[in-house]
N, C-alpha and C positions, 0 to 999 in steps of 0.2 A: 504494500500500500504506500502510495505517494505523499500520504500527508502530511504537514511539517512537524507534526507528531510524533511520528513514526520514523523519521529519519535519522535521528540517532542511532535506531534499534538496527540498522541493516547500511548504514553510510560507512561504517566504517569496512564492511564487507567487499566494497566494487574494488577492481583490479587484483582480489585474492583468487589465486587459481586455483584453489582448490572450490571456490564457489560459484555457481554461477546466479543470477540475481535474475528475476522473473517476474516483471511487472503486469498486473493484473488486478481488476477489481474482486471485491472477498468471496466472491457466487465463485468466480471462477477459479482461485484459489484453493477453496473450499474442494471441489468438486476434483482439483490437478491432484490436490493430498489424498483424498480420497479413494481414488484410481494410481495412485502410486507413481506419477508425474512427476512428483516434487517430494523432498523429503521434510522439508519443512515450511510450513506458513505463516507467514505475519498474520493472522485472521482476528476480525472480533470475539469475543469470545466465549459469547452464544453456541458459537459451531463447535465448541469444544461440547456442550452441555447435546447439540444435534447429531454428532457423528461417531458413535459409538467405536471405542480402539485407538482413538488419536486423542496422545500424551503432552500434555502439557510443560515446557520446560521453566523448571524452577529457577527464581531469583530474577527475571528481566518481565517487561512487558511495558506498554503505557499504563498510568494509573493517574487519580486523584485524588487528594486527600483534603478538597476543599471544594470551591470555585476553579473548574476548569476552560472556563470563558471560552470553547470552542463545541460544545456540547447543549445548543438553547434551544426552548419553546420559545420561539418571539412571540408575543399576547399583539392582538388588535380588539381585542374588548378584556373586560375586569374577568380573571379567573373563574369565579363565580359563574359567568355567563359561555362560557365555551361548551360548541355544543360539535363542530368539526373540525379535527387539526387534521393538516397537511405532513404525511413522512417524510424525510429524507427517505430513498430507498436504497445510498450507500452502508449503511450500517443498521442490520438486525440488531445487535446489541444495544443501539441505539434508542431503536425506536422500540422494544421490550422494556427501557428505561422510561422512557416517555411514559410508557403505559402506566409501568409501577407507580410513577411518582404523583400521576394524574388520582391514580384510585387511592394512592395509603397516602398520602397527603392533604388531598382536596376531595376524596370520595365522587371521583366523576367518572366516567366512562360513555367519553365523548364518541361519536361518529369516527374513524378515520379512512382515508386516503391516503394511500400509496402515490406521490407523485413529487416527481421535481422541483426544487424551489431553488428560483435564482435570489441572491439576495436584492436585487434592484425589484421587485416586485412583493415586500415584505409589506408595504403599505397601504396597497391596493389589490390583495389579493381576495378570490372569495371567500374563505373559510376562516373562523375564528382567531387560529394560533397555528405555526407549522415548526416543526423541530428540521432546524437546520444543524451541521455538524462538520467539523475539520476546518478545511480551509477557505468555503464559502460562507461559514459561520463568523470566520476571524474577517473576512470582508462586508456579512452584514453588521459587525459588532462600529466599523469604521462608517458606514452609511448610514446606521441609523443608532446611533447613540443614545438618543434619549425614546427610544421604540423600550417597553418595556419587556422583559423578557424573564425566564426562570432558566436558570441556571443547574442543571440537572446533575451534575458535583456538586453542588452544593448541596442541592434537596435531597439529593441520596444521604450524605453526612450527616445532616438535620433529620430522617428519616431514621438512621440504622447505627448512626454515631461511628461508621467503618468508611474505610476509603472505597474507592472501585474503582476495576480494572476494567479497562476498555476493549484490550487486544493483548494477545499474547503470541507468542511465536509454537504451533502446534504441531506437533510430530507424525509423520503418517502412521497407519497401524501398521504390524509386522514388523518392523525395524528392530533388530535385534539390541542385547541391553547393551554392549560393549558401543557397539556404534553410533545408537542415542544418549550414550553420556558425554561421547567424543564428541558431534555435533553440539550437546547443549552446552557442553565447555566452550567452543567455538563461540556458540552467541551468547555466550555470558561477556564472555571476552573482546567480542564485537560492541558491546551495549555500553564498557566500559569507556570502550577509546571513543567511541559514539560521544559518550559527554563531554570528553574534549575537545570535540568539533563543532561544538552546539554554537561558535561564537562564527567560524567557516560556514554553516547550513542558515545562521541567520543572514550573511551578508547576501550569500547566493538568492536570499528570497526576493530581494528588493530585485530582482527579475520578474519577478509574481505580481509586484505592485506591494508588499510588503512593506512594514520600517523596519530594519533588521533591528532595532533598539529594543522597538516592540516585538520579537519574534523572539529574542534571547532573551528577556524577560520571561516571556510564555515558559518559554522550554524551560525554563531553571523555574520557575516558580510553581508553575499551573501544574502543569506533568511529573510527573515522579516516573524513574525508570524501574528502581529499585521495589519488585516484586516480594515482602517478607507474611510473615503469619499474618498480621492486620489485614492487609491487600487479599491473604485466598483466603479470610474468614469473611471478606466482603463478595467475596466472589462466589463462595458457598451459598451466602443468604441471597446474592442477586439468582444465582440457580433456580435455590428453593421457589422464589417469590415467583422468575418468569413458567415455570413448571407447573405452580400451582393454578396459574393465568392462562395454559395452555399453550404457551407461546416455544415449548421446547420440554424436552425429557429432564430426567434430573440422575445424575451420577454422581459419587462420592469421586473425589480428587484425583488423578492419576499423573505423579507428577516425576520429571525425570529431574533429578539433582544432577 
């Protein structure tokens, strides 16, 4: 995944030969690990809770432990009154969150839509609220500033008092154990030097229309790379919760150290 999220987690990987890097949206990711394509995926982290066999690697992944300001419900009427939001259709884990936070927060269980949101159309669009997410989110955060919005890092905190994870790097199934601890030593290893680059992957943004000031803020502040007990005891309860919603099966941890 291309996000500016996500690019710690796998930048420091390009020109390593022993890797090759495989850009793709999470459907098809999902689907490459699956079929045994790929041996590992950046994926949301839903698809770990969807795809029975594929292992989770311990210690790295995206997380928040607050306000992750690239994860929102932008609001065009009061809370209260939302009756259809609009999904992102980038990220299931996503919009599973949306769901959670909509019913055990505000006790609603809106209408929703599947459908694309540009951020220049957050003002005048049809439906109540739309959860935007990555890096069209950090461009509607710049267009429309004082658009009111929930912040779903944060509502999960205030909800469960745990951080959550977003994405994690998932393992295909059959991979023997010798070879999946080599690999996830690999991208523990990659996640690390990954932080040191975070000041490199911010300049490169201001290609994107970015401020890189604002991007390496993000990254050091908003994001946590660093996967420990707190982060999979929040990724347990996120399980529990989308499972119970029907939005996904539910598995106990399967994690490669």
């Amino acid at each position: 995944m291309d996000y500016l999220n996500a690019r710690p987690l796998w930048y420091a990987l390009r020109g390593n030969p022993r890797f090759e890097l495989v850009p793709a949206i999470p459907s098809q990711l999902a689907f490459m690990l699956k079929s045994g394509e790929i041996q590992a995926g950046l994926l949301p982290v839903i698809e770990y809770f969807r795809n029975p066999g594929v292992r989770l690697v311990a210690g790295c992944g995206v997380a928040s432990r607050g306000p992750v300001s690239s994860v929102k419900v932008f609001l065009r009427v009061p809370v209260k009154d939302i009756r259809r939001v609009r999904l992102d259709a980038a990220s299931r884990t996503s919009q599973a969150l949306a769901r959670i936070v909509l019913k055990a927060r505000f006790r609603l269980e809106p209408e929703f839509i599947e459908q694309a949101v540009e951020p220049a159309e957050l003002s005048t669009m049809a439906e109540d609220a739309a959860l935007v997410i990555g890096d069209p989110c950090m461009k509607a955060n710049a267009l429309h500033p004082r658009m009111p919005a929930l912040d779903l890092g944060e509502e999960w905190k205030r909800i469960t008092g745990l951080p959550f994870v977003y994405a994690g790097w998932l393992v295909r199934p059959g991979l023997d154990t010798a070879q999946g601890r080599e690999l996830a030593q690999h991208l523990r290893a990659a996640s690390e030097q990954g932080m040191g680059l975070v000041g490199e992957i911010a300049r490169e943004s201001a290609a994107q229309g970015f401020k890189p000031a604002d991007v390496e803020r993000y990254l050091r502040q908003n994001i946590h790379y660093h996967i420990g007990e707190p982060e999979l005891a929040g990724l347990v309860d996120f399980g529990r919760r989308a499972a119970h919603m029907d939005l996904c099966g539910f598995r106990e941890l399967d994690v490669i150290s």
